[in-house]
N, C-alpha and C positions, 0 to 999 in steps of 0.2 A: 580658888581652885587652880589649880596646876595647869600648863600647857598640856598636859601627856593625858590627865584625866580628865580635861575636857574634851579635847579630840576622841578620846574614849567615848565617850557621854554621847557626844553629837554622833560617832557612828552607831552604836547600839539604839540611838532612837532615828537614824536612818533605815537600820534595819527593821526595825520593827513597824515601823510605819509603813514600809515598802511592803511588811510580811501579812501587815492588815488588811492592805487594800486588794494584794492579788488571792487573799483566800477567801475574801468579801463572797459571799455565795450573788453573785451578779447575775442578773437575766438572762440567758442566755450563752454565758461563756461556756459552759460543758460540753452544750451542741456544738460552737465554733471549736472547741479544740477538739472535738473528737471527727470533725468534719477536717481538720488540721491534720491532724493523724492519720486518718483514713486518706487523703487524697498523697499523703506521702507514702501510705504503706502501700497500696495501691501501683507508684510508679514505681516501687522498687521489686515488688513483686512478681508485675507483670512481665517484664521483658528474663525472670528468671521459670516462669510460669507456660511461658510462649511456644515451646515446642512440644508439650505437653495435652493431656487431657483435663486439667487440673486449673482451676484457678481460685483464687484468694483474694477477700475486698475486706478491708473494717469499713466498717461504715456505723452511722447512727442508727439508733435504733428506731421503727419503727411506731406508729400511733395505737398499732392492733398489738404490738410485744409488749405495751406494759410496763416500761424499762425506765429508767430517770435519764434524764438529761447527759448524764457523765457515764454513761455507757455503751460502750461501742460491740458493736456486733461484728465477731470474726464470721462471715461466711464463705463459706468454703464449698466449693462445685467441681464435683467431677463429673464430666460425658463420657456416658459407654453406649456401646449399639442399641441394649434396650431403653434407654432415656437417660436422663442426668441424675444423678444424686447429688442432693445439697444437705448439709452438716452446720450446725448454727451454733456458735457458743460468745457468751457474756464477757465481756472486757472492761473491769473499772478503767475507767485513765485518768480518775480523780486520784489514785491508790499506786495507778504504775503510770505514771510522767507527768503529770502537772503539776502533783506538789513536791515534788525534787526540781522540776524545772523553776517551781514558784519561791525555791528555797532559793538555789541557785540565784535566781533576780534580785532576791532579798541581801542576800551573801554581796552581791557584789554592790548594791547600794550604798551599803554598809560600810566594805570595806573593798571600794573599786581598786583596780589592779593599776600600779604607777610606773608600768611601761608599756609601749606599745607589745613586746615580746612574750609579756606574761598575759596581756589581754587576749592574745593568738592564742595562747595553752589554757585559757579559763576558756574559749567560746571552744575550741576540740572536745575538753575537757567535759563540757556541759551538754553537747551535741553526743558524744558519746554515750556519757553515762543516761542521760535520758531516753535512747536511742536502744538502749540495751535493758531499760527497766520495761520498754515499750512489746518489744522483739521478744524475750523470754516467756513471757506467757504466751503469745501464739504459738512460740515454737515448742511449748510445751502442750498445747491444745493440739495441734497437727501431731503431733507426737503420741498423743490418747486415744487419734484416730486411726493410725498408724499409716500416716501421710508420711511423716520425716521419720527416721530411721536414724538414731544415734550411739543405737549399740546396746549392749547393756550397761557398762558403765557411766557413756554418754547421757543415756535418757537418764539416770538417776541424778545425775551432774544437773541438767537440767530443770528436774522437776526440784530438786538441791536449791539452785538456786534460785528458782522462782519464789520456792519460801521464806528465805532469807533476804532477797531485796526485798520484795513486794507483800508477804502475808505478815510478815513477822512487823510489829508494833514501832513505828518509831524511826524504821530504816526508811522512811522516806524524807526524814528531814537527817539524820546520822551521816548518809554517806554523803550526799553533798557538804556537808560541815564538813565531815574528814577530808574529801578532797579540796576543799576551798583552801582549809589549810596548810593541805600540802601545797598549795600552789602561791600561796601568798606569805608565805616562810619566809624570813629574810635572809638570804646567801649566811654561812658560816663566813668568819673573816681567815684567811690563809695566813695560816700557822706556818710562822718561820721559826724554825729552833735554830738558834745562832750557837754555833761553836765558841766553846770557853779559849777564851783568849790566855798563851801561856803567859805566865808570870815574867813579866821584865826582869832583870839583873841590872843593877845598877853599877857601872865602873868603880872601883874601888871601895863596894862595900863591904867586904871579904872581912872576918873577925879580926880585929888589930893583937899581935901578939904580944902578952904582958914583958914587962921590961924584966 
């Protein structure tokens, strides 16, 4: 076997070993990552939440909801003079952020990134797009409630792309692929088009005149 298609062979059975163990249905992981979720969405919420009547928690689901393990509960509290109204809705985050994040881990076992520079733009990269399959459905759930306000075009944009990351079959291991590979592309090589060099003249080649 070849240098090129071993190195081949050993990453794709990196990746998929990596890809087995983090989609393993393990004890307990659902809860931890949606307890993961929640305590981040949480701090980012709050202090945008704070001068308001309004506040917003995912959290897990509770033993009386019914709910599996990989579901996190957006609720949602508002206070007015005659009591509080709370608003309660469902969140996979097995569906939107764990298995793009589980992809992502696998991607990079596979085919880890060979400088410090591109390792900076895969963890942006992953922090981002996980961050944004997370954020779309609640911001489309406040949106149904009509908490956030994004316009007419905005909220379709929105509910737009919640079905295209997150409902639609497949896009949770897709877009991580696509962007792993845009990020792990090897530089194009810098095309120099060199100028055609004019034709020399040689001293005294000039056609000899017949006698």
């Amino acid at each position: 076997m070849r240098p090129a298609s071993r190195s081949r062979v050993f990453a794709i059975a990196r990746f998929a070993a990596a890809f087995a163990i983090l989609i393993f249905p393990w004890s307990g992981l659902g809860r931890a990552f949606v307890d993961a979720v929640g305590a981040a969405a949480t701090a980012v919420a709050d202090p945008i939440t704070a001068s308001s009547n309004l506040s917003v928690t995912v959290r897990s689901a509770r033993p009386n909801e019914n709910q599996p393990d990989w579901c996190g509960i957006i609720d949602v509290k508002r206070d007015f003079p005659e009591g509080p109204v709370r608003q309660a809705g469902a969140l996979d985050l097995r569906r939107a952020g764990y298995l793009q994040f589980a992809t992502f881990l696998s991607l990079a076992a596979g085919w880890p990134p060979k400088s410090g520079r591109r390792a900076l733009i895969a963890s942006a990269v992953v922090v981002g797009v996980v961050s944004a399959v997370i954020a779309v459905p609640i911001f489309d759930f406040l949106r149904e409630l009509g908490i956030a306000s994004f316009g007419a075009w905005g909220g379709a944009m929105v509910a737009l792309v919640r079905r295209a990351l997150v409902a639609a079959p497949g896009m949770a291991y897709a877009i991580p692929g696509m962007a792993w590979v845009a990020i792990m592309q090897p530089r194009l090589p810098n095309l120099r088009i060199e100028p055609h060099a004019k034709p020399s003249v040689r001293a005294g080649s000039g056609s000899q005149k017949s006698r």
